[in-house]
N, CA, C, O and CB atoms as a CASP TS submission, in Angstrom:
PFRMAT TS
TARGET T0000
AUTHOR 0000-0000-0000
METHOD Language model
MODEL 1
PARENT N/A
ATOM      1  N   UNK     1     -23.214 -15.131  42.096  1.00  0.00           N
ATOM      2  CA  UNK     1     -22.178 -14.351  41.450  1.00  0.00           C
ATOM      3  C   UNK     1     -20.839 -15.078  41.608  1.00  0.00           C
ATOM      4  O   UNK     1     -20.450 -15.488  42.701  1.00  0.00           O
ATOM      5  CB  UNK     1     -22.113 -12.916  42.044  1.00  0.00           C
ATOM      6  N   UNK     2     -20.057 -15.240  40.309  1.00  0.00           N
ATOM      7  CA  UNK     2     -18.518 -15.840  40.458  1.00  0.00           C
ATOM      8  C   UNK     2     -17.606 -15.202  41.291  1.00  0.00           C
ATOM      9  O   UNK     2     -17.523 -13.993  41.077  1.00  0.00           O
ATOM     10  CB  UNK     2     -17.790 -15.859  39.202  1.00  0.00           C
ATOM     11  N   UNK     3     -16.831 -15.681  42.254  1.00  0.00           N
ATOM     12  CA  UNK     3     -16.023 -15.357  43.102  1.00  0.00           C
ATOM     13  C   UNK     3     -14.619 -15.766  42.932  1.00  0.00           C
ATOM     14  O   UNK     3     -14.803 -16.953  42.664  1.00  0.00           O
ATOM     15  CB  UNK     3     -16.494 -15.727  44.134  1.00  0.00           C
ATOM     16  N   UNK     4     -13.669 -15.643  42.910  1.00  0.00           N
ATOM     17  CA  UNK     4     -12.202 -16.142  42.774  1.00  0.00           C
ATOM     18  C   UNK     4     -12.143 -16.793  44.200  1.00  0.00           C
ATOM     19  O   UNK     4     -12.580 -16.321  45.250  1.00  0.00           O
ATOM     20  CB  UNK     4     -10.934 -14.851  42.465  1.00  0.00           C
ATOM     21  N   UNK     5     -11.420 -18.142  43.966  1.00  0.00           N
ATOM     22  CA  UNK     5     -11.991 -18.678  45.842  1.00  0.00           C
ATOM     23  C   UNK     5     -10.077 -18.369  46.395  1.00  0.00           C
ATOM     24  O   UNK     5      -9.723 -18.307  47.572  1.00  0.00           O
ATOM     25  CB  UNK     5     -12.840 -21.425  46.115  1.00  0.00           C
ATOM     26  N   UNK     6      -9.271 -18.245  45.352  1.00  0.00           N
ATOM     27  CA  UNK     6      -7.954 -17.261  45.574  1.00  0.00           C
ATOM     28  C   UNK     6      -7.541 -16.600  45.043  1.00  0.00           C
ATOM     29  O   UNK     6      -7.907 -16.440  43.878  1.00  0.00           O
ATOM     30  CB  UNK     6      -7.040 -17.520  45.716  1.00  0.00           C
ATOM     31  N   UNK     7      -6.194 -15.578  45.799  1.00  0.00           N
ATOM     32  CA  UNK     7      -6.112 -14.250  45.380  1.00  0.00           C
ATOM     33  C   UNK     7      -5.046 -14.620  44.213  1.00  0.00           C
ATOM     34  O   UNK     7      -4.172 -15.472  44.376  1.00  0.00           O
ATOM     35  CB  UNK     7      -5.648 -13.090  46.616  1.00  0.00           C
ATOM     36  N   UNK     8      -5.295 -13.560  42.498  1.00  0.00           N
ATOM     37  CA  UNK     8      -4.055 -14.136  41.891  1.00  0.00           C
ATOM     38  C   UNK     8      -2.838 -13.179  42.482  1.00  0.00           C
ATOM     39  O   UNK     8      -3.047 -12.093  43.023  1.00  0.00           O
ATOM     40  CB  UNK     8      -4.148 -14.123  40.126  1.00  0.00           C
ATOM     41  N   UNK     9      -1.687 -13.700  42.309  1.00  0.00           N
ATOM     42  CA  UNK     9      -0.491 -13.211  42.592  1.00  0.00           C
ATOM     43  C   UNK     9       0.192 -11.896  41.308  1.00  0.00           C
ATOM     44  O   UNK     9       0.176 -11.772  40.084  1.00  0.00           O
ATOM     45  CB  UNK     9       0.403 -14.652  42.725  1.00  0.00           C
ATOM     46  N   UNK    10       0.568 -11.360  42.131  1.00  0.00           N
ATOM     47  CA  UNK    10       1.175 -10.616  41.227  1.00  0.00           C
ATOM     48  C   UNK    10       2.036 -10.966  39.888  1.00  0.00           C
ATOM     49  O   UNK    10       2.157 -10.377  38.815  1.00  0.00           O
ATOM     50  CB  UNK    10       1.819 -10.025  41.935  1.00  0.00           C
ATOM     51  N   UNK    11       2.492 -11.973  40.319  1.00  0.00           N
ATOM     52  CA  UNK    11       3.627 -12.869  39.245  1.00  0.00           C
ATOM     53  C   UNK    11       2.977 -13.057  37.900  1.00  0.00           C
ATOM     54  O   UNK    11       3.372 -12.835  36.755  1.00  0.00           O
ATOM     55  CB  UNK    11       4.039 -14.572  39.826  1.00  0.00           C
ATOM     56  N   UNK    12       1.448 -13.709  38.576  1.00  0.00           N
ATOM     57  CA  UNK    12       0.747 -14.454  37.739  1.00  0.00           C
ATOM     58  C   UNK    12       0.290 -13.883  36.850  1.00  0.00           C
ATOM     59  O   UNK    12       0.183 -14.186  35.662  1.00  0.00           O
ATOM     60  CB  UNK    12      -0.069 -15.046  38.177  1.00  0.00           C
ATOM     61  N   UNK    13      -0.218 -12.378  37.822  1.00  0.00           N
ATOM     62  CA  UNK    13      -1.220 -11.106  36.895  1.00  0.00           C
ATOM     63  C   UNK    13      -0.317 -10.961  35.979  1.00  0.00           C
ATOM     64  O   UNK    13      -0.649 -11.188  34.816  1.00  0.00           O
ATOM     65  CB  UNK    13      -1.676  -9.439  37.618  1.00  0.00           C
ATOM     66  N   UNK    14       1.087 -10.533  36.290  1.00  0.00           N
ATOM     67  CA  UNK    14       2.098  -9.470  35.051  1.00  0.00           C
ATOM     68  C   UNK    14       2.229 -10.557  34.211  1.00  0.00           C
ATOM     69  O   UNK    14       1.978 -10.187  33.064  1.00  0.00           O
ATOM     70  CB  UNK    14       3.907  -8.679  35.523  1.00  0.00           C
ATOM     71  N   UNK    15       2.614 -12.174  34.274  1.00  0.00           N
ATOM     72  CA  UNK    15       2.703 -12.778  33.043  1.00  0.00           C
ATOM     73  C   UNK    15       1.409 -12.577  32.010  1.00  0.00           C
ATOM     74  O   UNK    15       1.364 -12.314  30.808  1.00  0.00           O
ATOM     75  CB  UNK    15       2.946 -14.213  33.347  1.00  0.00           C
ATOM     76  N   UNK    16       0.255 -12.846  33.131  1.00  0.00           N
ATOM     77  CA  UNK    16      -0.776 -12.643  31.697  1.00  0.00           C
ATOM     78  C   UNK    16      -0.589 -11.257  30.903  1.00  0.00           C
ATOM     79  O   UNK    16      -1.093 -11.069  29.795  1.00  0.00           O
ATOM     80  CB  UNK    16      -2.528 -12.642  32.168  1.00  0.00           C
ATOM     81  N   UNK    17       0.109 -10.403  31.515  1.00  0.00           N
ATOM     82  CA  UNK    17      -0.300  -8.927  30.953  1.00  0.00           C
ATOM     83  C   UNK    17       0.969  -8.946  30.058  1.00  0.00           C
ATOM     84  O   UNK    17       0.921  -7.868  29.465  1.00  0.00           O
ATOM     85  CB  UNK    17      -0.443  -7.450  32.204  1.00  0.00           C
ATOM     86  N   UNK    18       2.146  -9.654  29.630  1.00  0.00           N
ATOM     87  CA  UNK    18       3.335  -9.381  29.161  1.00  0.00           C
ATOM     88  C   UNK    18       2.972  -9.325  27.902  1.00  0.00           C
ATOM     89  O   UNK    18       4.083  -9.383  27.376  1.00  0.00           O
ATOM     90  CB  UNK    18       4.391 -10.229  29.478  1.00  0.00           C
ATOM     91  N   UNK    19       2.045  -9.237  26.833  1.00  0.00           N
ATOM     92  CA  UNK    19       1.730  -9.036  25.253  1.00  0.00           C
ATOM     93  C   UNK    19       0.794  -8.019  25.172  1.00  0.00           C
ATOM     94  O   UNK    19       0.203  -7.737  24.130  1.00  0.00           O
ATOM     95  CB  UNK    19       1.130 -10.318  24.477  1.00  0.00           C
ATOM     96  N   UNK    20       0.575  -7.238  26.649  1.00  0.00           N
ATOM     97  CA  UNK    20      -0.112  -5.812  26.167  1.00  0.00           C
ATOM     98  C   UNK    20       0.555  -4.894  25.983  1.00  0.00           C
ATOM     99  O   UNK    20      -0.064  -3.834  25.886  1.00  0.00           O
ATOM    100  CB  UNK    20      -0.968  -5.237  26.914  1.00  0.00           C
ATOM    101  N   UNK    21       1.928  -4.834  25.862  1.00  0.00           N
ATOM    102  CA  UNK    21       2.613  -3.566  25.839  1.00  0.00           C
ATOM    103  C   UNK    21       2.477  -2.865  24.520  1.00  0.00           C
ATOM    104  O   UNK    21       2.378  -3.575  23.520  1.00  0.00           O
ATOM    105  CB  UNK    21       4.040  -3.753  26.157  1.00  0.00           C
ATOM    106  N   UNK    22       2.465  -2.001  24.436  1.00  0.00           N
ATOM    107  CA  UNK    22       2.464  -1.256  22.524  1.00  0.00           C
ATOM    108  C   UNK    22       3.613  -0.846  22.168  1.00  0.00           C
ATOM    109  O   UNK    22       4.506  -0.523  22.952  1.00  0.00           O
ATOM    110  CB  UNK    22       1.540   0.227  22.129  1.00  0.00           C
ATOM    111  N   UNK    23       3.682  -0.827  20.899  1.00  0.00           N
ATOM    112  CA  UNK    23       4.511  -0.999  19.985  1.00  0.00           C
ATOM    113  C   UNK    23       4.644  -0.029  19.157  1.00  0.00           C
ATOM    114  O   UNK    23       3.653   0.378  18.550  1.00  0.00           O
ATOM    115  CB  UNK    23       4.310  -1.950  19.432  1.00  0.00           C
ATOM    116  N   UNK    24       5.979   0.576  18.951  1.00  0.00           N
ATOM    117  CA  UNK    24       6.221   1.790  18.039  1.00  0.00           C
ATOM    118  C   UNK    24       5.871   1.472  16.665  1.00  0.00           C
ATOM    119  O   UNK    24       6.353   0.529  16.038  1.00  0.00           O
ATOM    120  CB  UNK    24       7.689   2.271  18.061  1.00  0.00           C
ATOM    121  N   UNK    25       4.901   2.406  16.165  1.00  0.00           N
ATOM    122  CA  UNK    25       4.705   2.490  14.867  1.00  0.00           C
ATOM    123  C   UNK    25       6.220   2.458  13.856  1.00  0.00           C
ATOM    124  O   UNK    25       7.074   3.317  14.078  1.00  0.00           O
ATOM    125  CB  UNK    25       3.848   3.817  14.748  1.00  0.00           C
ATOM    126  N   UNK    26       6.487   1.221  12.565  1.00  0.00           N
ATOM    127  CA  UNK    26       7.601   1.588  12.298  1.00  0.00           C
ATOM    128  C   UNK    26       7.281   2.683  10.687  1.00  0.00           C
ATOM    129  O   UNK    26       6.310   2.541   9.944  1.00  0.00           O
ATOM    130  CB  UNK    26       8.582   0.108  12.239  1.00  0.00           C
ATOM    131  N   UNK    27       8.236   3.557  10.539  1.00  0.00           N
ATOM    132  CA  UNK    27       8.261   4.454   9.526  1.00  0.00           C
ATOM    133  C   UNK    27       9.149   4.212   8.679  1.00  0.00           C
ATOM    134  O   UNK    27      10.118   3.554   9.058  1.00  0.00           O
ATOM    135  CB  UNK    27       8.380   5.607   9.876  1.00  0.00           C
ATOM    136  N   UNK    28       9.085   4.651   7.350  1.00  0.00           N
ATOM    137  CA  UNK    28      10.303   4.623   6.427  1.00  0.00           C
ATOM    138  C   UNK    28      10.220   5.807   5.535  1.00  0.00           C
ATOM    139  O   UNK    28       9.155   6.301   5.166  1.00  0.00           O
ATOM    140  CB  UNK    28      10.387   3.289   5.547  1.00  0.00           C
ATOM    141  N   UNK    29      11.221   6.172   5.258  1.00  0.00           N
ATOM    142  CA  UNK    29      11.009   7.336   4.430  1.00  0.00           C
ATOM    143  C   UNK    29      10.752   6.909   2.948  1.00  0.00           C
ATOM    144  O   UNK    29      11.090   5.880   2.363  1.00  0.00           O
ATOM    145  CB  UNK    29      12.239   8.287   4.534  1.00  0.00           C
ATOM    146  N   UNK    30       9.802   8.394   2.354  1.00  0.00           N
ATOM    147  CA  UNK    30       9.530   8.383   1.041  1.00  0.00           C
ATOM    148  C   UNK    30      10.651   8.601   0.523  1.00  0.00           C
ATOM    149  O   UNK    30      11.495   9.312   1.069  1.00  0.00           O
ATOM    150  CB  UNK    30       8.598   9.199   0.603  1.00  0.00           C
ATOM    151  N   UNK    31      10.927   7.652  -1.319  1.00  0.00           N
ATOM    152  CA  UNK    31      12.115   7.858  -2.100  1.00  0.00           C
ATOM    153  C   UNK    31      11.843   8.689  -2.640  1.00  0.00           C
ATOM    154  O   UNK    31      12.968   9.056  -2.981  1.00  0.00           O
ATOM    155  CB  UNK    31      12.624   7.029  -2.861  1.00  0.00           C
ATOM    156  N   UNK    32      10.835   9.762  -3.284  1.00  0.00           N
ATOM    157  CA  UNK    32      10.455  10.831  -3.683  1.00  0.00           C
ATOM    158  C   UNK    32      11.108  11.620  -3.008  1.00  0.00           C
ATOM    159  O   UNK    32      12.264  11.976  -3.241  1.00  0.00           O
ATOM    160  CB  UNK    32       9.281  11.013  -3.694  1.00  0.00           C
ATOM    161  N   UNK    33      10.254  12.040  -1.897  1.00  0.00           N
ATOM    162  CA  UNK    33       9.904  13.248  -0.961  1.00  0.00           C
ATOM    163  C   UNK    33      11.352  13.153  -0.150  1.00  0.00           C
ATOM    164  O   UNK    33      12.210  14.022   0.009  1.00  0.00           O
ATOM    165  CB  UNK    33       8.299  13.029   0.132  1.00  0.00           C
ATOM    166  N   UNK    34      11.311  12.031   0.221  1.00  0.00           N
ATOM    167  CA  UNK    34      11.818  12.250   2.017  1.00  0.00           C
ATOM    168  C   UNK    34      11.481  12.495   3.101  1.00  0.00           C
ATOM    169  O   UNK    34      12.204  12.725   4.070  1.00  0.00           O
ATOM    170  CB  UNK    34      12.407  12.915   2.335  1.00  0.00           C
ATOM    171  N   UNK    35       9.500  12.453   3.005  1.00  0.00           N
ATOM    172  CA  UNK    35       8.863  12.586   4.190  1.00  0.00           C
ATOM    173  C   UNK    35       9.037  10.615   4.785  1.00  0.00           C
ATOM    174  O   UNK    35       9.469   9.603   4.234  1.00  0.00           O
ATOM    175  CB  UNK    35       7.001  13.385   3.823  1.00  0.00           C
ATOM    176  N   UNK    36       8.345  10.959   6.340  1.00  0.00           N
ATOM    177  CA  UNK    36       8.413   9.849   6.468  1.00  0.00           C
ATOM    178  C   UNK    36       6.466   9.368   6.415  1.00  0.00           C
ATOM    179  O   UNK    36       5.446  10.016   6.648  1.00  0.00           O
ATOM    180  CB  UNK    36       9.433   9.622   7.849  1.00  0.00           C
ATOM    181  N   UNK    37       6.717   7.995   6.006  1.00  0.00           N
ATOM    182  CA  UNK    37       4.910   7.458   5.835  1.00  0.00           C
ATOM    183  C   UNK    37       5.050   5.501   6.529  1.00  0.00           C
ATOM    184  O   UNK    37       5.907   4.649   6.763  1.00  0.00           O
ATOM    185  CB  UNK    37       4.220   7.494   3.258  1.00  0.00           C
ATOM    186  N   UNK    38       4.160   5.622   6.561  1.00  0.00           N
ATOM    187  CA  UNK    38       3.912   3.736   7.027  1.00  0.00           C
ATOM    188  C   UNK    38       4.338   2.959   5.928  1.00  0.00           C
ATOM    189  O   UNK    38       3.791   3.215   4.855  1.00  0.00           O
ATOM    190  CB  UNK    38       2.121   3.129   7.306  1.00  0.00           C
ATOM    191  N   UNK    39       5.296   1.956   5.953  1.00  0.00           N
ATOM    192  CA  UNK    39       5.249   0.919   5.418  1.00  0.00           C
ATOM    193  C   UNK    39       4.101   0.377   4.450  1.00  0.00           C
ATOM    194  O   UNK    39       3.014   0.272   5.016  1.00  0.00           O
ATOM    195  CB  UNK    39       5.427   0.292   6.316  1.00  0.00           C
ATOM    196  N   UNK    40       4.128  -0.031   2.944  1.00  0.00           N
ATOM    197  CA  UNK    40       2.934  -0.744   2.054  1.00  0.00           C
ATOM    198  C   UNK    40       1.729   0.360   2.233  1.00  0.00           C
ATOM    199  O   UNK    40       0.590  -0.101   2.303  1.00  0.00           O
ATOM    200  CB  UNK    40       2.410  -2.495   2.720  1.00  0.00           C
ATOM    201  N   UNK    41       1.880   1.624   2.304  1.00  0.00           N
ATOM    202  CA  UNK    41       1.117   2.801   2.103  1.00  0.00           C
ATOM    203  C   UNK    41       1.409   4.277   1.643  1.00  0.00           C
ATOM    204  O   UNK    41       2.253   4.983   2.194  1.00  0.00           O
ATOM    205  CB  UNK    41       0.669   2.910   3.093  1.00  0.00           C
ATOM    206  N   UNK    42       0.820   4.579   0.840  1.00  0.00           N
ATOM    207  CA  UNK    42       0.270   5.907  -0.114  1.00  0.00           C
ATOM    208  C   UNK    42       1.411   6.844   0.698  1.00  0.00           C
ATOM    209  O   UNK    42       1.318   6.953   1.920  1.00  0.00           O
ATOM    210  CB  UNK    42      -1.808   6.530   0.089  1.00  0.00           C
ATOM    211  N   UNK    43       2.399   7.457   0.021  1.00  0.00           N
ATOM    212  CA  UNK    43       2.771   9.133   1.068  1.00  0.00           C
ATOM    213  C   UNK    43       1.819   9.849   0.842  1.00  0.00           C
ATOM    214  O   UNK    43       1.323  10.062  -0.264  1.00  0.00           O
ATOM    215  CB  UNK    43       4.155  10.229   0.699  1.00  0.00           C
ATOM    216  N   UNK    44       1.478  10.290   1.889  1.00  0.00           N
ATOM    217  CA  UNK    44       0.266  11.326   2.307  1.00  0.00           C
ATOM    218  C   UNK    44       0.727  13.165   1.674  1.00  0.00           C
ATOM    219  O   UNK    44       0.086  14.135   1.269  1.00  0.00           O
ATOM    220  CB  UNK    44       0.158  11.255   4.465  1.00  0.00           C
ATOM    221  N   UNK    45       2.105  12.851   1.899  1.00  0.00           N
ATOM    222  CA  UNK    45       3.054  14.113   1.169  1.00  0.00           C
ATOM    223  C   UNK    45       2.696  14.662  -0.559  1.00  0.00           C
ATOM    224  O   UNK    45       2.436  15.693  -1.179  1.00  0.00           O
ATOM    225  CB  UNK    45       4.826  13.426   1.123  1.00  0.00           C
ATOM    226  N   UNK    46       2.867  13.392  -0.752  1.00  0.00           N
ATOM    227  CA  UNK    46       3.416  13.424  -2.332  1.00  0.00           C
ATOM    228  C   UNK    46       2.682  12.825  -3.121  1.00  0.00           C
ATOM    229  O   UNK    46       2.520  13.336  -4.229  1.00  0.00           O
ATOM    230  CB  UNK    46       4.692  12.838  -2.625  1.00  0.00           C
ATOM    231  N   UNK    47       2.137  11.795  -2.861  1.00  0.00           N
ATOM    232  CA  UNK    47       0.538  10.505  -3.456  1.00  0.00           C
ATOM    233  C   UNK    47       1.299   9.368  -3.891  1.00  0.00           C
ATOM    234  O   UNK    47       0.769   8.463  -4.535  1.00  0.00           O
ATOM    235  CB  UNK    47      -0.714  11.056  -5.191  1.00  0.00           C
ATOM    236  N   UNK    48       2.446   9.365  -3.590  1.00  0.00           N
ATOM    237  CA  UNK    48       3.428   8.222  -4.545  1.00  0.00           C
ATOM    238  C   UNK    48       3.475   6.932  -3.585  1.00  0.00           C
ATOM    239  O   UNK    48       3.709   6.833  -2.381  1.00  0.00           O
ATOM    240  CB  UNK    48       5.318   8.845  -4.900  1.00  0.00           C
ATOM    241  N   UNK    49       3.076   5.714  -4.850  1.00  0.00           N
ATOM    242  CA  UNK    49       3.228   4.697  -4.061  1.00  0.00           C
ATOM    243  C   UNK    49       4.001   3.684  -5.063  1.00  0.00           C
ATOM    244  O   UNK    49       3.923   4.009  -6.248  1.00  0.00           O
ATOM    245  CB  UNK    49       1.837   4.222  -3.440  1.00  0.00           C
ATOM    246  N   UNK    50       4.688   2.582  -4.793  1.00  0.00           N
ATOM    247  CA  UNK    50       5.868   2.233  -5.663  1.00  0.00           C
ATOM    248  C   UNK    50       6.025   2.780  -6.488  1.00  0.00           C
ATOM    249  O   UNK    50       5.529   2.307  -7.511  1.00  0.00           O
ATOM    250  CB  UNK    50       6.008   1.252  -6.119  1.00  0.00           C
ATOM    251  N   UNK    51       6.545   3.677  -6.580  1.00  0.00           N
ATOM    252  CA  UNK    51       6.994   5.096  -8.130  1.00  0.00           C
ATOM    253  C   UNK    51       6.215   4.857  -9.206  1.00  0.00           C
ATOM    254  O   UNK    51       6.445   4.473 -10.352  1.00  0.00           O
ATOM    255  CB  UNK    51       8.775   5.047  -9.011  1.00  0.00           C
ATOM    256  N   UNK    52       5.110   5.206  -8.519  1.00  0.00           N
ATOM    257  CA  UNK    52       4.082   5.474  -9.469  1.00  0.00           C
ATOM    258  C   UNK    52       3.244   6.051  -8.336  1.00  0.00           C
ATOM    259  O   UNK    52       3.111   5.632  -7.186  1.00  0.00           O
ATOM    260  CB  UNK    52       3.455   4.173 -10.406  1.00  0.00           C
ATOM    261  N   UNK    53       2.356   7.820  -9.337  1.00  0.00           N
ATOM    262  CA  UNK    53       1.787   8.688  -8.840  1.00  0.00           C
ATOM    263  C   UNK    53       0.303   8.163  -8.774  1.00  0.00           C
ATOM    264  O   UNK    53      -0.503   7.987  -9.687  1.00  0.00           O
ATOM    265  CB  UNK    53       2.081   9.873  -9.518  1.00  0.00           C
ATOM    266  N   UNK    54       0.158   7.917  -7.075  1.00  0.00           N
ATOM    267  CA  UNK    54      -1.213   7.764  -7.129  1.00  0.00           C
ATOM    268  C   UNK    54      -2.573   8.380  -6.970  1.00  0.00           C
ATOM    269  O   UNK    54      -3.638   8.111  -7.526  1.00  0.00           O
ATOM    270  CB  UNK    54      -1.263   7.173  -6.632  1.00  0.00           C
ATOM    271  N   UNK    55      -2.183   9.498  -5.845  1.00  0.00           N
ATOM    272  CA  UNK    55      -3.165  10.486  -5.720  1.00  0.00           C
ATOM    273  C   UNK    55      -2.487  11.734  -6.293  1.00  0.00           C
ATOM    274  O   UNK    55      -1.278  11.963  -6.279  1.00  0.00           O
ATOM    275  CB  UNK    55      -3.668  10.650  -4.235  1.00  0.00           C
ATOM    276  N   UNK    56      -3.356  12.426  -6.748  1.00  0.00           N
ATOM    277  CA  UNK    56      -3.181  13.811  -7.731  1.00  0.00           C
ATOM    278  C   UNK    56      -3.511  14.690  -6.521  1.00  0.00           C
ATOM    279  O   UNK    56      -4.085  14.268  -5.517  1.00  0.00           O
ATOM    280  CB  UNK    56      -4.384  14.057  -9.299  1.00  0.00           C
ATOM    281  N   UNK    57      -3.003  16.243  -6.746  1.00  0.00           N
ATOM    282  CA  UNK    57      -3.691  17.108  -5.914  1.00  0.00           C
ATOM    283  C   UNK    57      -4.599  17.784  -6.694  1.00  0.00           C
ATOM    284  O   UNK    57      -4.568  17.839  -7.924  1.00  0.00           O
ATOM    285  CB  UNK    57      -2.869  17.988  -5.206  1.00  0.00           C
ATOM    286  N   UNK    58      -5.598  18.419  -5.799  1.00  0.00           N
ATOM    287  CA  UNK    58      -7.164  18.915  -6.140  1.00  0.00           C
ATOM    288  C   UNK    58      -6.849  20.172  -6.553  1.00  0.00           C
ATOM    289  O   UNK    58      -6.057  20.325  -5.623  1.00  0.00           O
ATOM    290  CB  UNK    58      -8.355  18.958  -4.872  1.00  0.00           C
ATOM    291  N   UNK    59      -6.794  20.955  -6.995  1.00  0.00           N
ATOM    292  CA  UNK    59      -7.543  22.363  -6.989  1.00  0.00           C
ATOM    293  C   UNK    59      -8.607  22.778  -6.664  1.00  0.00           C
ATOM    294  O   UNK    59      -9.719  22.501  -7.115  1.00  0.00           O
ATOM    295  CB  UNK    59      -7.657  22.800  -7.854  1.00  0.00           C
ATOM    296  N   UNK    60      -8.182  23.762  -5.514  1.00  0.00           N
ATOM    297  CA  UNK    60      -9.588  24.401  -4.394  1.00  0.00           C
ATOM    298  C   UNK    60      -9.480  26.143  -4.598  1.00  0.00           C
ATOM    299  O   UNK    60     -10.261  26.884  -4.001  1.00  0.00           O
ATOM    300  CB  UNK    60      -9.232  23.919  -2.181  1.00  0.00           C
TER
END
């Protein structure tokens, strides 16, 4: 079985770990609505994606 034949250092551990941190989702608001949605995606609000209507709503 592999053994580490030394201990890593703390220094060493946190550099490897410095590109796991997460990252705020960024938002922008809809020019329609004014809800906010993700960047290069559909408003989930309204269906509008570059001003033009993409999803319709259903009747249920």
């Amino acid at each position: 079985m592999a053994v580490p034949k030394k201990k890593t250092a703390k220094a060493k551990k946190n550099m490897r770990r410095s590109h796991h941190a997460l990252t705020a989702v960024g938002l922008v608001t809809c020019e329609k609505c004014g809800a906010p949605r993700r960047p290069h995606r559909v408003c989930l609000s309204c269906g509008d994606y570059n001003g033009k209507q993409v999803i319709t709503e259903q009747a249920e």
